[in-house]
N, C-alpha and C positions, 0 to 999 in steps of 0.2 A: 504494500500500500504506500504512496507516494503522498499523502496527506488526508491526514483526520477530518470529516467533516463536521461545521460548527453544530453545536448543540439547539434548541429552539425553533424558532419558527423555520428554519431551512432543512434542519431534519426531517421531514417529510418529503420533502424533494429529493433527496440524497438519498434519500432509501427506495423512493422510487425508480431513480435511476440508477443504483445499485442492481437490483430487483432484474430490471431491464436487459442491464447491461453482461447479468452472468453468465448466459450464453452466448456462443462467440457468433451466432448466425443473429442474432438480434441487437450486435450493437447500434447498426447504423441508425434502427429502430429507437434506439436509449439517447442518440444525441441529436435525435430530431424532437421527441418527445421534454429531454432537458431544458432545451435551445428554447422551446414552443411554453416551456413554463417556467422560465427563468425570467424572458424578456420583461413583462410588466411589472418585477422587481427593479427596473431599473432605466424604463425610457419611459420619456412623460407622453401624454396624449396628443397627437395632431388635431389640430382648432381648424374650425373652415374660418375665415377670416369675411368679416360682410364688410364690402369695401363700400355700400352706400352708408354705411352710417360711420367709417374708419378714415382718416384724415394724417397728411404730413404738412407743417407751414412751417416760411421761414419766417423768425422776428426780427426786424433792424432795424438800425434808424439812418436814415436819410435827412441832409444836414440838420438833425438832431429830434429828426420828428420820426417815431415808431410806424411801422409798416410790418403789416404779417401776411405776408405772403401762399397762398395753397399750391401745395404740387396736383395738377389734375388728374395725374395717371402714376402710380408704383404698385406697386404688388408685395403683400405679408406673409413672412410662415412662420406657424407659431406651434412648434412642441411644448404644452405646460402642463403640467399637474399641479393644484396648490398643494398639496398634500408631498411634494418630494419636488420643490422649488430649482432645486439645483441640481437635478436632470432634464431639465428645460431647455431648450435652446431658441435661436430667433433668425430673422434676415428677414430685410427690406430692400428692396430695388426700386430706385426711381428716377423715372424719365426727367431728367434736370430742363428740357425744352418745354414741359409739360408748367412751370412755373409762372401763376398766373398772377402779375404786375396791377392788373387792373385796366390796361393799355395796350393797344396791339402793337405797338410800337416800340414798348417798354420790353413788352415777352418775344418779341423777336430780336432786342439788340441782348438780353439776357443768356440768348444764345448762340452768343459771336464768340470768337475765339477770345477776346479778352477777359470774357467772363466767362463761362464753364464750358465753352468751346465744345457742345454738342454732338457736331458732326465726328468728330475723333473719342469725346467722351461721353457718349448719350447718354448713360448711367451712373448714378451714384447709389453706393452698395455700403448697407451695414449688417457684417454676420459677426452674432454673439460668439464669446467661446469661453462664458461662465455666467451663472444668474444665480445670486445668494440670497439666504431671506436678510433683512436689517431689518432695524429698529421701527415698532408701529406697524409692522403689519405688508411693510414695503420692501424692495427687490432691490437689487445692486445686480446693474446687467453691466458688464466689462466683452469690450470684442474690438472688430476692426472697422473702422468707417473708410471708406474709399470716395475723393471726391476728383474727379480732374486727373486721375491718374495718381494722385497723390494719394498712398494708406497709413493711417496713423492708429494708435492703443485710443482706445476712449470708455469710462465710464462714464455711467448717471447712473440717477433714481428711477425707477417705474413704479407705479402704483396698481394693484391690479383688483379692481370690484367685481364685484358677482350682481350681477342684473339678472334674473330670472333666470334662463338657460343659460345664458349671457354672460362673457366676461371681459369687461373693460380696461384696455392695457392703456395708463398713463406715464410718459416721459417728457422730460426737457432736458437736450444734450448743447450744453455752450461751446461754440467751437470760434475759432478766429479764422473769417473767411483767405484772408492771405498764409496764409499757411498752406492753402491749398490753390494755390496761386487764382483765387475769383477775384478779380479785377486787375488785370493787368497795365500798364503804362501811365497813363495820366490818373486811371482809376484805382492806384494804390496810395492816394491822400485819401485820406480816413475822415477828412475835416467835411464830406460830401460824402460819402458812405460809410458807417462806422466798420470799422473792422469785428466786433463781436457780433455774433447770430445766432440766433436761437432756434434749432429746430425742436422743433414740436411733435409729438407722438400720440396718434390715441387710435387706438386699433381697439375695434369691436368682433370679438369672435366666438362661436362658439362649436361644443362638439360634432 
């Protein structure tokens, strides 16, 4: 024997596939049966994500007057169980040309090369790759944000409510748009677009 299995609630597993596995024409049998009852030990549940009631916006200010901005188009995926939080995972894709200014004018120079440069970067991408519970009931999601071609480490807070079937994923992630080089040439004075922004998260989904 090459190790003890643990005592408790996985004792029943381990002898079942002991059980299984002591015949040599029924192992294949024992590690399909293990695999098939081990898994919900340890991967949280895929959410359909309801994209008319789910929202991505950026917050800024423009010389010194707040503007929050919606992306009209990205797509959610959301592994979560509340019950085993940090076997969750996430990722959001989004159309950065989809960014709607208020002005048609506004959301077509938004996606020139000086600013998120669409045609070469049409997406911006954030995959989790940790979500811990914290303080009050709240989440600490840590992963990688991709903007511009540019990828960088980021945490926040999420918050997540229970609505009926419903679960309500809230975040706000502050990022400094030059970092990821949005606004290139004359439009990296900050005195006429701030360099802090605020995306926004609220993703509604349920099983």
């Amino acid at each position: 024997m090459l190790f003890q299995p643990a005592s408790g609630f996985f004792s029943p597993l381990f002898a079942r596939c002991s059980v299984l596995a002591s015949a040599p024409h029924k192992v294949a049998r024992a590690l399909a049966v293990c695999a098939f009852g081990a898994s919900p030990l340890v991967q949280a549940a895929p959410l359909k994500v309801d994209a008319n009631k789910s929202s991505v916006a950026a917050v800024f200010k423009q010389v010194n007057v707040p503007v929050e901005a919606k992306f009209k188009k990205f797509t959610a995926s959301i592994d979560f169980d509340s019950a085993k939080p940090e076997s969750g995972k996430a990722s959001v894709d989004i159309e950065v040309a989809s960014l709607d200014l208020g002005d048609p004018d506004y959301n077509r120079e938004v996606g020139k090369k000086d600013w998120f440069n669409a045609p070469q970067f049409p997406k911006a991408s954030f995959v989790s790759n940790s979500i811990k519970a914290a303080a009050n009931g709240s989440l600490t999601v840590s992963g990688k944000l991709t903007i511009k071609g540019k990828a960088t480490d980021v945490q926040f807070p999420l918050t997540v409510k229970k609505e009926g079937a419903q679960q309500v994923f809230h975040g706000s992630l502050p990022i400094k748009r030059l970092t990821y080089n949005i606004g290139e040439g004359e439009w990296k004075d900050t005195s006429t677009v701030a360099d802090e922004v605020l995306i926004k998260f609220h993703i509604v989904a349920a099983p």
